[in-house]
ROVORO-188936 format. One record per residue (C-alpha): residue in one letter; residue number from 1; x, y, z. Coordinates in steps of 0.05 Angstrom, whole numbers. Layout:
   res     n     east    north       up
     a   NUM        X        Y        Z
...
This chain:
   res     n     east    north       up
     x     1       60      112      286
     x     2       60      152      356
     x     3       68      229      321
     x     4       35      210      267
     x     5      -31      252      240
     x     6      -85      208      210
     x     7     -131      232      159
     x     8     -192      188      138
     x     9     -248      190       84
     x    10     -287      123       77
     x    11     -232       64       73
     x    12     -175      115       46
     x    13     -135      135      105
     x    14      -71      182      103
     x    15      -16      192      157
     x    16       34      245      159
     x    17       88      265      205
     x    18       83      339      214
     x    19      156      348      248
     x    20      193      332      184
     x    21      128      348      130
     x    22      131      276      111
     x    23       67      237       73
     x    24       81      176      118
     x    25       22      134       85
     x    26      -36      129       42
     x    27      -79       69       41
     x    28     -143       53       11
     x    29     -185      -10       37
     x    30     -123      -60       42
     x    31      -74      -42       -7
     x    32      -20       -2       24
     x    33        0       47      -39
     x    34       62       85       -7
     x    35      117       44       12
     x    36      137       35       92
     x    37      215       11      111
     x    38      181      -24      172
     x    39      231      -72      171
     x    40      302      -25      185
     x    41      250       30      198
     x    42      298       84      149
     x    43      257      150      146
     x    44      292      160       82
     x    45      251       99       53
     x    46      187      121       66
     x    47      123      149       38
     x    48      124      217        4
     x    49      179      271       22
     x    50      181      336       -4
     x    51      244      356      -31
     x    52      247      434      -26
     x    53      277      483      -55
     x    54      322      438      -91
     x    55      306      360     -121
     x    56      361      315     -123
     x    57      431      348     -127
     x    58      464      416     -144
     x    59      535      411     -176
     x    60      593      404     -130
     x    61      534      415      -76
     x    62      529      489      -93
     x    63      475      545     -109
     x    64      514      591     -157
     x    65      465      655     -143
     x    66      488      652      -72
     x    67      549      619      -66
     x    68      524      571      -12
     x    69      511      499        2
     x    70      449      467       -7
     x    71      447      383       17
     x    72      411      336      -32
     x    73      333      347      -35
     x    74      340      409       -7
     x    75      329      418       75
     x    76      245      421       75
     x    77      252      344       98
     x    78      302      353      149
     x    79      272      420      182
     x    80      212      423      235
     x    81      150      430      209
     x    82       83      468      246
     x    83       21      451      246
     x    84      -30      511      234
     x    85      -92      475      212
     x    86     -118      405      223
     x    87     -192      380      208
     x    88     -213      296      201
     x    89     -201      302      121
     x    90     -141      352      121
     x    91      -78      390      153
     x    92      -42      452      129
     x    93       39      447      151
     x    94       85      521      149
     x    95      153      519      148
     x    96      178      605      150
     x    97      255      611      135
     x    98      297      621      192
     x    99      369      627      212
     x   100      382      557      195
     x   101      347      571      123
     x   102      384      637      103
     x   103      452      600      112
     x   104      440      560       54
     x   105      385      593       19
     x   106      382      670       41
     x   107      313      687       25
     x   108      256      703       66
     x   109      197      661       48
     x   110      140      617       82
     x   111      121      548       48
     x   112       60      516       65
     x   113       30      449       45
     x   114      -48      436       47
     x   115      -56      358       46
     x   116     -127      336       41
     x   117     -163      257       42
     x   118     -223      245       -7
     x   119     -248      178      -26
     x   120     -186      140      -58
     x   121     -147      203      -58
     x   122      -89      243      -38
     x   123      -91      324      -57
     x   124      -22      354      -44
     x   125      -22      434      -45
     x   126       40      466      -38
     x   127       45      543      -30
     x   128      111      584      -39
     x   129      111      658      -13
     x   130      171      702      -31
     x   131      179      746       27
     x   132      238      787        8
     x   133      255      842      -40
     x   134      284      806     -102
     x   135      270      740     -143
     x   136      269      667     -109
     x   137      288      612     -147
     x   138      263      541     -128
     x   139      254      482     -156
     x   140      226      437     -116
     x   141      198      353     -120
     x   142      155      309      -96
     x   143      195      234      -76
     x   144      127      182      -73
     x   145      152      109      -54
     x   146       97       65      -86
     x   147      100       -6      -58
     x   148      113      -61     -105
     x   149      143     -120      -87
     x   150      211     -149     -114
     x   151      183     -201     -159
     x   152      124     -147     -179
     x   153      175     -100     -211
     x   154      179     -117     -284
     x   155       97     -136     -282
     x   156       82      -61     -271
     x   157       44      -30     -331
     x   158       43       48     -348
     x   159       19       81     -398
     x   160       90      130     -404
     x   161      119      177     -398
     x   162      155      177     -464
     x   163      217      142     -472
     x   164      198       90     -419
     x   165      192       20     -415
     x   166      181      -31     -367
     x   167      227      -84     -391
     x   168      287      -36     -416
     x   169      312      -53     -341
     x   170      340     -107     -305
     x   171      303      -91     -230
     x   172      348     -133     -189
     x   173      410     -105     -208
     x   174      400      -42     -247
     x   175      333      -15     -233
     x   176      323       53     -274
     x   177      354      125     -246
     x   178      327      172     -303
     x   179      291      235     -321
     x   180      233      231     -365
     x   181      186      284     -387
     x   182      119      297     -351
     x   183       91      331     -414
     x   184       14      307     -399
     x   185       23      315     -322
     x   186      -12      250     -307
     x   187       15      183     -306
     x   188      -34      125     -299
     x   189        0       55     -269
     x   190      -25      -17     -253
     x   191        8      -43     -187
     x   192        4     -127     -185
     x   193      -26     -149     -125
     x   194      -45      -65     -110
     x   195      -91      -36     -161
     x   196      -99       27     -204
     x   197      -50       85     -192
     x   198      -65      155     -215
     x   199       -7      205     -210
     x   200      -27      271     -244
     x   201      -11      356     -234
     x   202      -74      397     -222
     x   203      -74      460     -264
     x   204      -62      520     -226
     x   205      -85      597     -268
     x   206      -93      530     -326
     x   207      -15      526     -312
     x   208       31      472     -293
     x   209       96      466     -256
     x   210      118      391     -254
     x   211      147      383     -320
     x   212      188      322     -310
     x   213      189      248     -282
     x   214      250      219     -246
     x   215      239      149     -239
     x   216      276      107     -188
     x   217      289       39     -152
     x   218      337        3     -119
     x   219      370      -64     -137
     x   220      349     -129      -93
     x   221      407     -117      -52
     x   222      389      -56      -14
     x   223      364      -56       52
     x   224      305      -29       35
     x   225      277      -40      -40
     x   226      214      -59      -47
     x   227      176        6      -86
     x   228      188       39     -154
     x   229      181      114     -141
     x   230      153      160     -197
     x   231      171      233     -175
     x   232      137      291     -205
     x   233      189      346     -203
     x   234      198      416     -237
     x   235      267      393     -261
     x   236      331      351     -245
     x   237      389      351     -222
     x   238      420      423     -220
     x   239      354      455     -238
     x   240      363      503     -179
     x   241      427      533     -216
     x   242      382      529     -284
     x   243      344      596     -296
     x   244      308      568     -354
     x   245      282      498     -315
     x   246      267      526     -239
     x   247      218      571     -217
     x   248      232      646     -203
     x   249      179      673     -159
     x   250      176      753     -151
     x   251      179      790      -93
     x   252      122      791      -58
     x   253       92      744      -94
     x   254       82      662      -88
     x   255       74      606     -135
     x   256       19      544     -121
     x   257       21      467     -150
     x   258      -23      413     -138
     x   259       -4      340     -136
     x   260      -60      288     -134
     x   261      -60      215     -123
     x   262     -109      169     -132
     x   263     -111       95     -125
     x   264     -161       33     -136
     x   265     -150      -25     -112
     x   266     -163      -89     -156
     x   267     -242     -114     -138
């Protein structure tokens, strides 16, 4: 893509559009493992977003601490982006809050994400830094789009998360919406026709953050519907209004997490 940013290491290759912080691909040798909406070309349907500081929706579109209004998945996606550090094998995005930022979420803070290419991997850092002078809650996601074709669907095989099941859906017309727990923070899947798919949380101080799974598709009907997306997230819906799910960084302090993906395609 023209303002795309390509990372390489051996045959694994990684693009990712800087102006909106989005993971726009991830290939290794010729299997293409996050999913592209060439075809009606939707943004929304593409790669790995990073929903910050809220996943999925608050209630009634509200963050109760503040009394303001936060969109679904948070703004990180829909905000520019800068680039402050680019090598072959990795680039390091910032996004600082701004007016635009305080009007929804009114704290001062700088979020930066470190993404880095090794051989048949994807290593997703993502640094918050609580600027200002009282707690900041946050609860952000990660929103992969694995390719899998239509037909592909109900062939997948996982190894969980618990509760979880391959064939408990029909993937034409009621492909799975749902929030399962992350409780080993790695999730090992076989694509058909793609290979071996790693998705797992790096420990950061031997902590983790991610401790939940929302797993999503669309039905055959949708423009775009090709992928299954497995999205490590701190919590669901809400979670941003949840003291006990999100995270509550303290002033002057920040809070890491790691994601890492790694794929093999079949020999």
């Amino acid at each position: 893509m023209q303002q795309e940013r390509v990372l390489t290491c051996g045959d694994t290759t990684i693009g990712i559009l800087p102006e909106i912080n989005l993971v726009s691909h991830f290939q290794v040798g010729n299997w293409p493992v996050l999913y592209r909406a060439i075809g009606t070309g939707n943004v929304r349907r593409w790669g790995m977003p990073l929903m910050i500081p809220n996943f999925s929706r608050l209630k009634d579109g509200i963050f109760e601490d503040k009394g303001t209004s936060l969109p679904m998945h948070g703004f990180g996606r829909l905000l520019p982006w800068s680039v402050t550090a680019q090598t072959p094998r990795s680039i390091t995005l910032q996004l600082n809050s701004n007016e635009t930022t305080h009007a929804q979420y009114p704290y001062d803070f700088r979020f930066l994400t470190h993404i880095e290419v090794s051989e048949n991997t994807l290593t997703y850092t993502l640094t918050m830094e609580n600027h200002s002078s009282e707690v900041m809650p946050i609860a952000p996601g990660f929103h992969p789009y694995f390719a899998v074709g239509q037909a592909e669907k109900a062939q997948v095989i996982t190894d969980g998360p618990e509760g979880f099941a391959i064939d408990q859906f029909q993937w034409d017309t009621n492909p799975p919406d749902r929030l399962y727990p992350f409780t080993n923070h790695e999730l090992n899947v076989q694509i058909p026709k793609g290979g071996f798919l790693s998705i797992r949380e790096l420990p950061v101080n031997s902590s983790y953050s991610l401790a939940h799974l929302q797993i999503w598709s669309e039905p055959v009907t949708a423009p775009d519907h090709e992928f299954i997306c497995f999205e490590p997230v701190v919590a669901g819906e809400n979670s941003l209004n949840l003291k006990q799910e999100r995270l509550n960084i303290q002033p002057g302090s920040s809070h890491q997490l790691i994601l890492q993906l790694h794929a093999r395609p079949f020999e």
